[in-house]
C-alpha positions in Angstrom: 5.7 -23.9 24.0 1.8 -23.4 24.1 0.3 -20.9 25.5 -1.9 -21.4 29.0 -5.8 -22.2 28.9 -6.3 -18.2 30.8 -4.3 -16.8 27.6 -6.9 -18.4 25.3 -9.8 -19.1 27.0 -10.0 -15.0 27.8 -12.4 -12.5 25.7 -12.5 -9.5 25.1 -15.8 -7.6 24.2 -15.6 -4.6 22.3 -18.5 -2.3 21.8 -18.5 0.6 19.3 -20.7 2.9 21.5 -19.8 6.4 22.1 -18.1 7.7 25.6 -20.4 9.8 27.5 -17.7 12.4 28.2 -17.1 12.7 24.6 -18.7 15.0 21.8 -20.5 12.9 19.1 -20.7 16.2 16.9 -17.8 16.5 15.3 -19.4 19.2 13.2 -17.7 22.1 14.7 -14.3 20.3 15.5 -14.0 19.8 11.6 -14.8 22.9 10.7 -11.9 24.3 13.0 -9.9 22.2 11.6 -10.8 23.3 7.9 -9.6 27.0 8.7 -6.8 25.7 10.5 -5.9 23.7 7.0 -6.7 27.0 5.3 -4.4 29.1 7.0 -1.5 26.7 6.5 -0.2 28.6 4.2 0.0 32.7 3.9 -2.2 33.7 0.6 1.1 35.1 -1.4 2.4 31.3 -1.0 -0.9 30.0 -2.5 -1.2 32.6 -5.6 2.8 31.4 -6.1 1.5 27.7 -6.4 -1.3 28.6 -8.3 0.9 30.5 -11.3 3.8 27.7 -11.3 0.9 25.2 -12.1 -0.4 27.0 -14.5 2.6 27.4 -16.0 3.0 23.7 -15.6 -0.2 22.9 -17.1 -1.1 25.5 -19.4 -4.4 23.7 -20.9 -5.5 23.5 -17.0 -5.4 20.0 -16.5 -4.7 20.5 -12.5 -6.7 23.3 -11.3 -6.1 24.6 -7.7 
């Protein structure tokens, strides 16, 4: 079975430009979404982490 000449014939152009009803500075978007990634996890849960690597890796190998 082959496909029909409209299935082949058809193209499709596709421009990398920027929607006008879109932001192009994404500055402040990523920064909300570096204190959002910050505040994951409660402070008590990182200082936990931290202290069970470094007992892990006493010579510091993997520093958080």
């Amino acid at each position: 079975m082959t496909p029909s000449a409209s299935m082949t014939d058809t193209k499709t152009d596709v421009s990398l430009v920027a929607a006008p009803d879109r932001p192009t500075n994404v500055a402040p978007i990523a920064e909300r979404s570096r204190v959002y990634a910050d505040q994951e996890k409660a402070p008590n849960t990182v200082r936990a982490y931290r202290a069970d690597w470094r007992d892990a890796c006493p010579r510091g190998e993997f520093a958080l």
